[in-house]
Every structure is written in C-alpha cells, then in structure tokens.
N, C-alpha and C positions, 0 to 999 in steps of 0.2 A: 504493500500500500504506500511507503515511503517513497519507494522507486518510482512511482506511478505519479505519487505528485511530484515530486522533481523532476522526472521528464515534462510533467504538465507545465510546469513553471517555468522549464526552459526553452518550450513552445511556445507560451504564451510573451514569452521576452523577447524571442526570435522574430516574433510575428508585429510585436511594438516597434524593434527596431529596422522593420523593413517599413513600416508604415510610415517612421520617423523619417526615413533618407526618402522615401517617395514624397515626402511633406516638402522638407526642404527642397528637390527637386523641380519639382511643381512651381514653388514659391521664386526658385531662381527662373525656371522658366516664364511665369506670370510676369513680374518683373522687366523681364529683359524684354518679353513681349508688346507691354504696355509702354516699357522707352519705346521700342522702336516704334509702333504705330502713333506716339506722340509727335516722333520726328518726320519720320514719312509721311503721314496725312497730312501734315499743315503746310499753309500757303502763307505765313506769318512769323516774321524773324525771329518774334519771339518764343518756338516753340520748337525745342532742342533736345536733344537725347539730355537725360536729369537724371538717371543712372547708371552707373555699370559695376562692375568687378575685375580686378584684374588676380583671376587664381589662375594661373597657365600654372604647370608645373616645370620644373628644371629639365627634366628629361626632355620634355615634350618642346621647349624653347631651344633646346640642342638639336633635337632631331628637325628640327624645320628650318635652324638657322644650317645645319649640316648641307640638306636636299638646295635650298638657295647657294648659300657657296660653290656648292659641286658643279652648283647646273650652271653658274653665270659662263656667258661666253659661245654657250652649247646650242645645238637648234630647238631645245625646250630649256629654257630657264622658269625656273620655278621660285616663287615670291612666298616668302617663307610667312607673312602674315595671311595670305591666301588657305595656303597647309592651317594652319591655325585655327581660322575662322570656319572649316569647311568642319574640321572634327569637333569644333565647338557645337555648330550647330545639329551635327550628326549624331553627337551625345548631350543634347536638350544641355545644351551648358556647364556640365557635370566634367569639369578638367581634371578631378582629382583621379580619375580613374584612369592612372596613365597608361595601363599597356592597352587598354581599349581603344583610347585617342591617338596614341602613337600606332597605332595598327590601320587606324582611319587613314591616318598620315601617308603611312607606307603604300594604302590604296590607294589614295587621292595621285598620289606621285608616280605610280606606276599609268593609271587612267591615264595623266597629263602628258607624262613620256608616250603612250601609245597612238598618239593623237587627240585626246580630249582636249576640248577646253573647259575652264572654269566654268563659262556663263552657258554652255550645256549643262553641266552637271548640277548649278543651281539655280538657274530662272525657271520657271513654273513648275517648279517642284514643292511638293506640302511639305517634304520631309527639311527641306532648306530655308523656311520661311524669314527663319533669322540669321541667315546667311548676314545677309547685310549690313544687319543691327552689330553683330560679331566683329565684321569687318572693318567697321566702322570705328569701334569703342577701341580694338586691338592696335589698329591705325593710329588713330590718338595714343597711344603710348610707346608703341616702336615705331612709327613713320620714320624716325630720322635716324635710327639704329644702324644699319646696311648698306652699303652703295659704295661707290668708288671714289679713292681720296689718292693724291699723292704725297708718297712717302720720301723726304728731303734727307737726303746723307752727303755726308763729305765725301768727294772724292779720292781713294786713296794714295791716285798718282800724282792729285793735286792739291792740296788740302785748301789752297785759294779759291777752288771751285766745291760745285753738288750737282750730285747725279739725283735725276728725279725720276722714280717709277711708281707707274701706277696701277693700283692694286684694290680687290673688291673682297668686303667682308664687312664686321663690326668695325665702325667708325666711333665709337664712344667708347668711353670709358670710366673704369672702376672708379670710387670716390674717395677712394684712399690710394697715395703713390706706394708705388713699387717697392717691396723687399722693407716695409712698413708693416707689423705686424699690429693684429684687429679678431675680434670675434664677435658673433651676434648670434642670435635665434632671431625667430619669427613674433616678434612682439605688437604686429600691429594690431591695435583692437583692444590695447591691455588698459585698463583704469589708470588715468593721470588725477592727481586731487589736487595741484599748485592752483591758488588763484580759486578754482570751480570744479566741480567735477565732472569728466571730459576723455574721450576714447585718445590712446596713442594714434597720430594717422602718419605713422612713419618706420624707421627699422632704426635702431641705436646701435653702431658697429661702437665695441668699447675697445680702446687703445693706448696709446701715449701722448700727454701732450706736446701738442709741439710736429706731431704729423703732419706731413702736407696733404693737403684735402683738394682734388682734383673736380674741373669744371667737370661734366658728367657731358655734359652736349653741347655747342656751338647757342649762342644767345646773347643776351643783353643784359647788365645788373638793371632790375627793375624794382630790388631792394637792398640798402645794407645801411649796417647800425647796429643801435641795441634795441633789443625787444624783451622784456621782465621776463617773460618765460621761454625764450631760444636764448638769450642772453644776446652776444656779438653773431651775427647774422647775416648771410647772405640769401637773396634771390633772385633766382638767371628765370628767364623767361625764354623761350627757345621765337627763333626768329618767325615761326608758323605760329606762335602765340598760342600754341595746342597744351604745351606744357609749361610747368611753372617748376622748375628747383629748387629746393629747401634746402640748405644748410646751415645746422647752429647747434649751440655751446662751442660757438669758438674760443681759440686763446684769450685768456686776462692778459692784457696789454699792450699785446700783437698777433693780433687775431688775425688779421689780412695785411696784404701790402699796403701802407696810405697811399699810393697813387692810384688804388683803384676808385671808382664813385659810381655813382650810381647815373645807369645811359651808354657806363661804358658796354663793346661788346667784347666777348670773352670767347676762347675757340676750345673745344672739344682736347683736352689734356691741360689745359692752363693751371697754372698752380693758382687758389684762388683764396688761401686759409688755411688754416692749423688749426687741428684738432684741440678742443680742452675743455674747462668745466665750467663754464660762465652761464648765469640765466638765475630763474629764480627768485630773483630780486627785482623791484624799482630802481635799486639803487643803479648806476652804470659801472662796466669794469668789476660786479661780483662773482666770486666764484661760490655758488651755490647747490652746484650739484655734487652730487657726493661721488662719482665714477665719473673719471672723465671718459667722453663716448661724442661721437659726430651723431646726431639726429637727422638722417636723410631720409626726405621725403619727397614725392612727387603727385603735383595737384594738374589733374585733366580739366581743361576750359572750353568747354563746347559753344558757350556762349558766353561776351563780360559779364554780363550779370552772374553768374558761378563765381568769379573770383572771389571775391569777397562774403560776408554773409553766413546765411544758413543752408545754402543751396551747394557747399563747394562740395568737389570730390576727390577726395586723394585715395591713393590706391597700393598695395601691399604691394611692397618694392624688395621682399626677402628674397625670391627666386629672380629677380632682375640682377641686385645684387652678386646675385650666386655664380649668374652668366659670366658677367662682368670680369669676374675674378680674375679671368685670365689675359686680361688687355687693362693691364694698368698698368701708367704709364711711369717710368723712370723719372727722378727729379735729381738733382744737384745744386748746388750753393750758387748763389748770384752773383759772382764778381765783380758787378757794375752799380752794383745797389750797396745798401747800408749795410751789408754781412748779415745781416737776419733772414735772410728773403732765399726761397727755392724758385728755381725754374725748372719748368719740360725741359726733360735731356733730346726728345725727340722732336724734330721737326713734319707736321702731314698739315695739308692743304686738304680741305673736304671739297671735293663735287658735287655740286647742288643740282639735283636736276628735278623736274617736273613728274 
C-alpha cells in the first residue's frame, strides 16, 4: 500500500510538472505572439515590438555563428540569426532545449545548402508564424555581431608600414581585456534592494580593480559620470541606436580616460574603463560595493520611448558573455598619455554594410 502511494505521488508530480513547463511555454509563446501582432498590424509609429527575451543558449549561439562563418564566401552563405530565429520558432520559443534546436539548426542548414530558401521554408506556413517576431527581436541584439572588418598589422619587412586583410566573423568583443582574469554566473533577475526594490537587469563578471573594461561594439558615449547606484559609468549606444551599453562600478578615481565625454564615438575593442567598486552612494567617487565586479548590461530600443521609463528592456547577457570569451581583445600601457591609461594592442576597421 506504501508503494502504491509513492508511485501515486510520483505520478501525480510528474504530471504537475509537465503541466508547469507546458504553462510556461504557452505563456512565452502568448507573449511573443501578442508583440508581434502588436508590431505587424499597426500603421502607427507608435506601436513596436514591447517584448522579448533573449534565452539563446551557448551551444546553440556557437553552432549558428559556426554554419555562418563556414559558409561566408561559398554559393550558400548562411546568416546565422536566420538558423536562430527558424529553430526559435520551430520550438514555440522554448531555446532551453538545446539538442532539439541545435538539431532544427543542423536541418534548416542542410535545407538551405540543398537549394532552399529561407522565405520558402517560412512564409505561409502556421508552423513559422513567429518567424519574424524571432527574427526581428534576435536582430536587435546581434545585428552588429558578424561581418567583415579589416585587421591592421605591422609589417614585418617594414615596421614603417601595415599590411591590411580582411576577414569575416565576430566583430565584437568581450568586456573584459585579454589575459584579465573574471568570473560570473547567471544573475540576471536576482533581487537588488539599494535605493528600492528592483530585478538585477545585467551579468556582474567579478574581478580586479583596475581591469580594463572593453567597448563591446562600435557606438557613441551617450552617457558617463556618476550614477548613486552604477557608481562611475559608462553608456555606448550602438550607431543603429538598437542597442544601449551599460557599464558601471567603475574605478574610484580613475574610472575612464578624462579625454573621453560624452558624443564621443568609441570602436569595437577600445579601452573605455576599469573595472572597480564604486556606486551605492549619492555621494560621488564612493566605493560602496563590497566585491569589486563590472555590471554589464544591454538594453534593446525598438522605439525612444523604451529608453527610459517603465517600458525598457534589457536582456540576459550570461550566454553573450560566454561567446565572447574568446575575442577579447589585448591591451597594453599608453605611452603617450599620463601612465594610467591602457590601449587596444590591436588594430581592425569594421565594415559597415546594409
């Protein structure tokens, strides 16, 4: 009779917890569904995609930046937020379950290689409905990731010249310089209480002060100063004005170069701050955090009215981060500034195209 209820009970949990992830599933599809018929049906500027998420998993963002790299150059090139958005939609938006999505992947890519195109495989289809909603949101946060940039070196037979090649893949990078050591988990969403009480909408790599902290993408400073709870703060706004950069708790004292200001534009590796523990305070120049850590964050702008407000959106940057890891950039001492100051060791020019 024991037996009998403990299988019953671990039926009846079984069957809860299948009810629970079909809950949530539904609820992310509902959601995404209702952006996107908000966006698509209107004739009125003022009515914009007001939701998203960005859960891609690490896997899933390798194997699609992979298929893209491979293929540039080839007679199918394949657009790695395309792979993305197609398995997105294909698994009602449910990205956690990576070997399923990564399997979508491997199919969509194969289709594509054999002749297919994209807009067969998703225009008038039920099963692709949010194709676009997907592609759209996904867009907004790696648009400017991939492409071809040239990579500037010295010449080694001349060191008065530079040889320039150019080269396609990730164009951004990590937000911490090279051979810098960092760690984090996945904290976005955790209870902050400074000030109010208030979701984390970012990732805290904790490190040493005094790191140099890398532009993440080509932009504009369209903020910096102190702010009571980033403390010494930067933010880039990317020149499509899709994306917003967040960096803070910078250095007490010298937190960024003073030649920077704000309007200035800043290129994808630029050295743009030092990590440290500042914030917390009204006061300016406190150091009030108790771990020093870089709070990186990134807010998607579908419309100005989002930026500010209660309408913004920022998005879990743990698995971006993740990518990243492996294109960060080198820095070195300034020889031409005041001795405090890091520069990019490397020289690339990004490619802007349509």
């Amino acid at each position: 009779m024991v037996n009998n209820f403990k299988n019953n009970a671990i039926f009846y949990i079984y069957i809860a917890v299948i009810i629970m992830t079909a809950g949530i599933l539904f609820a992310r599809y509902g959601l995404a569904k209702s952006a996107y018929i908000d966006s698509a049906n209107s004739k009125e500027s003022k009515d914009y995609i007001k939701w998203m998420e960005f859960n891609v998993r690490l896997s899933t963002l390798q194997k699609a930046l992979k298929y893209d790299v491979e293929s540039y150059g080839t007679e199918t090139s394949l657009n790695w937020i395309e792979l993305i958005s197609y398995a997105a939609a294909k698994n009602w938006g449910n990205l956690n379950e990576e070997k399923k999505v990564n399997k979508y992947i491997d199919n969509l890519a194969k289709q594509l290689k054999d002749g297919k195109t994209i807009e067969e495989l998703t225009e008038n289809n039920q099963n692709m409905k949010l194709y676009g909603y997907y592609y759209d949101t996904f867009y907004s946060v790696l648009g400017g990731f991939v492409g071809e940039y040239e990579l500037i070196e010295p010449d080694p037979a001349n060191p008065e010249k530079e040889i320039i090649t150019k080269q396609y893949g990730l164009k951004v990078f990590s937000p911490v310089a090279k051979n810098y050591g960092y760690s984090h988990y996945d904290d976005f969403g955790n209870s902050r209480s400074y000030g109010y009480k208030r979701r984390h909408l970012g990732n805290d790599l904790l490190g040493s002060v005094g790191t140099p902290i890398i532009a993440v993408e080509d932009g504009y400073i369209e903020a910096l100063g102190w702010n009571q709870y980033g403390g010494w703060r930067i933010g880039i706004r990317t020149h499509d004005k899709k994306r917003y950069y967040y960096y803070a708790h910078l250095r007490k004292g010298h937190p960024f170069n003073p030649a920077l200001k704000e309007g200035d534009n800043v290129r994808s590796g630029d050295v743009i701050g030092y990590l440290g523990m500042t914030g917390y305070s009204s006061k300016e120049d406190t150091n009030n955090i108790k771990i020093p850590h870089l709070h990186f964050g990134i807010q998607i702008i579908f419309n100005e009215a989002q930026k500010d407000g209660i309408n913004q959106i920022w998005i879990d940057v743990y698995n971006i981060i993740n990518l990243l890891e492996k294109n960060r950039m080198p820095v070195v001492k300034d020889n031409d500034g005041n001795g405090k100051d890091f520069v990019r060791a490397k020289k690339i020019n990004n490619i802007v195209t349509d």
